[in-house]
C-alpha positions in Angstrom: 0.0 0.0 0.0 1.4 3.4 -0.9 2.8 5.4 1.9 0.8 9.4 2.9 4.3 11.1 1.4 4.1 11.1 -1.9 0.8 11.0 -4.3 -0.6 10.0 -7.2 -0.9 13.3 -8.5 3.1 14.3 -7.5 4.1 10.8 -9.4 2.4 12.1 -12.4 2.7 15.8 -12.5 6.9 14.3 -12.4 6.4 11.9 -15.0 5.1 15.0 -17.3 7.8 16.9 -16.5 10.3 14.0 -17.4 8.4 13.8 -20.3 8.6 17.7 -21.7 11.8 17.7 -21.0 12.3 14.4 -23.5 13.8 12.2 -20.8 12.2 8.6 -20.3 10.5 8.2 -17.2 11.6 5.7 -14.6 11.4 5.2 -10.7 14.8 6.5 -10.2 14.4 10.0 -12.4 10.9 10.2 -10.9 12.5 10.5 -7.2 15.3 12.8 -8.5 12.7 15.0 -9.8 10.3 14.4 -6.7 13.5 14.8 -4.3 12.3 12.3 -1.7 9.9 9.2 -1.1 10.7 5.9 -1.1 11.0 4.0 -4.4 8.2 1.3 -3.5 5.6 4.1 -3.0 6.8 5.5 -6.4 6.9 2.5 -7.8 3.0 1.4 -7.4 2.2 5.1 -8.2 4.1 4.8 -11.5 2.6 1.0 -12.2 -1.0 2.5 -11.6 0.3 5.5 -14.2 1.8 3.4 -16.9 -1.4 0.9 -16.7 -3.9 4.4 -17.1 -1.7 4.8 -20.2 -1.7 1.7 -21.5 -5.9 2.0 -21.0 -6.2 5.2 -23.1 -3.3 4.7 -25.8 -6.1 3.0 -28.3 -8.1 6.3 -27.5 -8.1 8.3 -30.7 -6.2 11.7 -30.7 -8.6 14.5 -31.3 -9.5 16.1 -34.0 -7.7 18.6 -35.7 -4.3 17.4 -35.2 -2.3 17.2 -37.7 -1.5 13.1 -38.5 2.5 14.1 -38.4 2.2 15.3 -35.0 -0.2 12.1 -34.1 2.3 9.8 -35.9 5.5 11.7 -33.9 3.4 11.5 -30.5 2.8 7.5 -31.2 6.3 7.0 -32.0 7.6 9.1 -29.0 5.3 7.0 -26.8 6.5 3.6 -27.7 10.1 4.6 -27.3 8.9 6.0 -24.1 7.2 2.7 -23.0 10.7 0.5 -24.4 12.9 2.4 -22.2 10.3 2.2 -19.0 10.2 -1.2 -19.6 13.9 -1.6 -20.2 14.2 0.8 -16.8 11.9 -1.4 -14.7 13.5 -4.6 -15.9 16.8 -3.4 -14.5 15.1 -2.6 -11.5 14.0 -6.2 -10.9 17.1 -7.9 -12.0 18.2 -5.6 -9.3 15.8 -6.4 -7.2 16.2 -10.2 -7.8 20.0 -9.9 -7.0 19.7 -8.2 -3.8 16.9 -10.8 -2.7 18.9 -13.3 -4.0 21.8 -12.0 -2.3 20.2 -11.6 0.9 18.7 -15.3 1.0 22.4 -16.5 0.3 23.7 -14.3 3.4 20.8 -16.0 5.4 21.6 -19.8 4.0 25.0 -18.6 4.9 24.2 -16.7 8.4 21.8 -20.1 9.1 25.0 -22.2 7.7 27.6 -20.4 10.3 25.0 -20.8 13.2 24.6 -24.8 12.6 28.8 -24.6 12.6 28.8 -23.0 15.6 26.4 -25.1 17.2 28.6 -28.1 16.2 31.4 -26.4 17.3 29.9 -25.8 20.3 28.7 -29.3 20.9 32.1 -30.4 19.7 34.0 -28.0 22.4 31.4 -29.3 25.0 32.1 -32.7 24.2 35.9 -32.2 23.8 35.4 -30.0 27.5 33.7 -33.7 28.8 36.6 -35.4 27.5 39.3 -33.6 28.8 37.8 -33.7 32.5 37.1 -37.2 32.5 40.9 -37.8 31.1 41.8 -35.2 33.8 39.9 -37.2 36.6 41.8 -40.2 34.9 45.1 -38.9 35.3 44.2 -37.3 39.2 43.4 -41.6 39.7 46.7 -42.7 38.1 48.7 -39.9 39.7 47.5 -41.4 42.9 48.3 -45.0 42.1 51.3 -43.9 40.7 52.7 -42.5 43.9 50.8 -45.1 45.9 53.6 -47.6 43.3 56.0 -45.4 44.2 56.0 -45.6 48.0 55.6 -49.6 47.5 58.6 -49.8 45.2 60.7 -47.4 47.8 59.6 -50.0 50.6 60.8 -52.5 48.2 64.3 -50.7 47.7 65.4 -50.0 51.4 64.4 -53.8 51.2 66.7 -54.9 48.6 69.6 -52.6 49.5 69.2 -54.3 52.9 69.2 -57.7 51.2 72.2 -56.4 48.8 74.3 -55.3 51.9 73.5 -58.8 53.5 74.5 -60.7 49.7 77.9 -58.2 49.9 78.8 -59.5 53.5 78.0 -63.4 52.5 79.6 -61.9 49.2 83.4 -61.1 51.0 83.1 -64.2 52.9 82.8 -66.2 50.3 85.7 -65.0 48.7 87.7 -65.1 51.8 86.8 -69.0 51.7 87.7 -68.9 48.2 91.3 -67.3 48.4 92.1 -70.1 51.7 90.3 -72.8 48.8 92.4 -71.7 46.1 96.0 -71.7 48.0 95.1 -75.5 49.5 94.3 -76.6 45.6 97.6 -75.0 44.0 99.7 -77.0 46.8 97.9 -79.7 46.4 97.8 -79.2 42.6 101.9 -78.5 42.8 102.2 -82.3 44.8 99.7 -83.8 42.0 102.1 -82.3 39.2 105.0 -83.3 41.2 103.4 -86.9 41.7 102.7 -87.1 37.8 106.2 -85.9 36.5 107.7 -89.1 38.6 104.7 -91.5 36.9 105.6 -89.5 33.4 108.9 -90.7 34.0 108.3 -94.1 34.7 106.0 -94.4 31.8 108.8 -93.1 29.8 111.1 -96.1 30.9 108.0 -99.0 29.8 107.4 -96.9 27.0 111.6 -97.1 25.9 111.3 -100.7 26.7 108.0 -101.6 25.1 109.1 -99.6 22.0 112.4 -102.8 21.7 109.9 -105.3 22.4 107.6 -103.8 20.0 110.4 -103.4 17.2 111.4 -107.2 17.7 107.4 -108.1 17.4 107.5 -106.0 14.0 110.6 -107.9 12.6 109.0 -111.1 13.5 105.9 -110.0 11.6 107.4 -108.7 8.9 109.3 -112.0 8.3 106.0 -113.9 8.7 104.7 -111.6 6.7 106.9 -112.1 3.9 106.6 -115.8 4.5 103.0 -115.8 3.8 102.9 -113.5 0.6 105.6 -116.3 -0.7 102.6 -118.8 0.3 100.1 -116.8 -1.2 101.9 -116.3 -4.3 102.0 -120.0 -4.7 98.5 -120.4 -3.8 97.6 -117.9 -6.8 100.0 -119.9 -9.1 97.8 -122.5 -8.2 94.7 -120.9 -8.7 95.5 -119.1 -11.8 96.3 -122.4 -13.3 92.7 -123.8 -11.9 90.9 -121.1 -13.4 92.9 -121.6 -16.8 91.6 -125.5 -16.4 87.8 -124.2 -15.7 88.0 -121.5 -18.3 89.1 -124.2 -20.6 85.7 -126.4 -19.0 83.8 -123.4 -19.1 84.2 -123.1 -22.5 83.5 -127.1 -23.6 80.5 -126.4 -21.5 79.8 -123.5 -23.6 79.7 -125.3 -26.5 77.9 -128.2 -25.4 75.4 -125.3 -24.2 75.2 -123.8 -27.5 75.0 -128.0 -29.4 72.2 -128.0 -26.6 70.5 -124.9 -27.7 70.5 -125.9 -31.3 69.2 -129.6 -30.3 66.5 -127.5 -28.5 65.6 -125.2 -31.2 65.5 -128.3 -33.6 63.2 -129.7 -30.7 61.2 -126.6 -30.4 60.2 -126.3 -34.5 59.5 -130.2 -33.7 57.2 -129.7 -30.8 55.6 -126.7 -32.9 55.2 -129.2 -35.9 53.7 -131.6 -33.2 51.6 -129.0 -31.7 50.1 -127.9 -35.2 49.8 -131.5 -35.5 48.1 -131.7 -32.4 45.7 -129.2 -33.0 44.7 -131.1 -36.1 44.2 -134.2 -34.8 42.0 -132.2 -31.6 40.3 -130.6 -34.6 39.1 -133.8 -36.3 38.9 -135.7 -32.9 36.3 -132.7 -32.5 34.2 -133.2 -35.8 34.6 -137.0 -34.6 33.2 -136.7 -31.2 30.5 -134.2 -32.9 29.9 -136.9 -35.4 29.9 -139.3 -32.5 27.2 -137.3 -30.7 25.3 -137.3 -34.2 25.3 -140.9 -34.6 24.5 -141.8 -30.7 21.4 -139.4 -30.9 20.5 -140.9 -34.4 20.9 -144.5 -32.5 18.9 -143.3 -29.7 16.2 -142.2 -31.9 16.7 -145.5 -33.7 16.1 -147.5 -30.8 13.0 -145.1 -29.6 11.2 -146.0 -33.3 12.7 -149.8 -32.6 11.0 -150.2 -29.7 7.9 -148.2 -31.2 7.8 -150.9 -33.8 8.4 -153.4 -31.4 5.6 -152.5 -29.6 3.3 -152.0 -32.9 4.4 -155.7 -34.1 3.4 -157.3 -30.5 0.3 -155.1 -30.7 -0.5 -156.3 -34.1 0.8 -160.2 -33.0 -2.0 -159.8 -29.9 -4.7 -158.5 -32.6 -3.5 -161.7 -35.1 -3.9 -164.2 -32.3 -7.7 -162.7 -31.1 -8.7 -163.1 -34.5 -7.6 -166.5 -34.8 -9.1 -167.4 -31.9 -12.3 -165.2 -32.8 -11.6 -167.6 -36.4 -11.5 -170.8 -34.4 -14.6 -170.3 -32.2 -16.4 -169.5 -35.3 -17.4 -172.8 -36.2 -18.4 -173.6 -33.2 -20.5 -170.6 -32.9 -22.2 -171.4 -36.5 -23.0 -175.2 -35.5 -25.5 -174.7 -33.4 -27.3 -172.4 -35.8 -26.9 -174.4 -38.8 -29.0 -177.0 -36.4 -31.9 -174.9 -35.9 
């Protein structure tokens, strides 16, 4: 709704001066001219002028004036209305920027609070966390001095117990030094003791050495006489295994007489064999023709004794007919009488 400062009238009575003086009229030139108001109020006032005009522009101009003038008037007003239009579209482009800019400060206003929420949350949490790691490290303060006091207990203890171990500690090596003297003199009368039993052993060793010498002549000698035994031995043998090389070769020969004989004997046998298998093959056909002949002769028999059967059926029927021949006259008598 349009604000009590500025009027219709004032809006239009600027637009006509804009207009005489040939300038286009727009919201910004209307305020320059007007020197004040705000530019929504001038805005509606010169929306409600333009749509007046735009009403009355199809109104005929009156008469009397010259067409030129008419035609001038009609051009001058459509130029006027291109460049209104042209004004008030950069106006809201403007317009649109600035809104849009100020919706993208908000998004970014609303964007920097939800950060600094987070943040905040984050610092609380993070504030959470650090007391409950400092309450932590108040507890193993504490335990760590409590481990502190138990391991200084524990060192008075063991310096005690060292200074004990360092008394047992000299002892010991007091017992040790007296230990050590008493096994050199008795390791000095040991040494001693050995040199005089190195001494003896030197003398058996001298005279085991001349016995030992004697021993190896003797075995050399016996030595020698056995490789003169065992060279006459291998005379011998050498000639024995000329006398069974010489038998090992008759037997070689007889061998290979032998394995002539047995191939000989082997194409025989294989000549028998083929032989063999012919004389299996015809005792075969035999003892199928065998089998033919005993079932023929079995059949033979069976129509044999059929026959024989029919013949002493046939003998039974001959002798009831003679007797049925020889009992006829005696039948007929008696009617031949009546």
């Amino acid at each position: 709704m349009a604000r009590n400062g500025i009027q219709y009238g004032d809006v239009q009575q600027a637009i006509d001066t804009l207009l005489s003086r040939g300038d286009t009229p727009s919201v910004q030139r209307i305020r320059d001219v007007l020197g004040t108001g705000s530019f929504t109020t001038i805005s509606e006032h010169f929306r409600t002028w333009r749509a007046a005009r735009e009403q009355n522009r199809d109104v005929p101009p009156p008469k009397g004036v010259p067409e030129v003038v008419v035609n001038v008037a009609s051009e001058l007003w459509r130029e006027a209305q291109e460049l209104a239009n042209e004004a008030l579209s950069h106006y809201r482009e403007e317009a649109n920027r600035q809104v849009e800019s100020a919706q993208q400060e908000a998004a970014e206003a609303r964007q920097q609070a939800a950060n600094a929420e987070q943040r905040e949350s984050a610092l609380a949490e993070h504030l959470r966390h650090t007391e409950q790691r400092l309450e932590q490290l108040h507890r193993e303060l504490a335990e760590c001095q409590a481990r502190e006091r138990h391991w200084q207990q524990q060192a008075q203890q063991a310096t005690k117990h060292a200074e004990q171990h360092l008394a047992d500690l000299q002892g010991a090596q007091r017992a040790l030094t007296a230990a050590e003297e008493d096994f050199t003199m008795q390791l000095e009368a040991k040494q001693q003791a050995w040199e005089e039993r190195l001494a003896q052993e030197e003398q058996r060793n001298e005279a085991a050495e001349a016995r030992l010498m004697a021993l190896l002549d003797t075995l050399r000698q016996e030595r020698a006489n056995e490789e003169k035994a065992l060279q006459k031995r291998l005379q011998q043998w050498e000639k024995r295994s000329e006398t069974l090389e010489q038998e090992l070769r008759n037997k070689n020969d007889t061998v290979s007489r032998l394995q002539i004989d047995n191939g000989k004997l082997e194409q025989q046998l294989q000549t028998n064999q083929g032989h063999q298998e012919t004389l299996k093959a015809a005792l075969e056909t035999a003892q199928r023709n065998l089998d033919q002949a005993r079932r023929a002769l079995e059949v033979e028999q069976q129509q044999s004794i059929a026959r024989e059967e029919w013949q002493q059926q046939l003998w039974q029927r001959m002798e009831a007919m003679q007797a049925q021949l020889a009992s006829l006259p005696e039948v007929m008598a008696p009617k031949s009488q009546e």
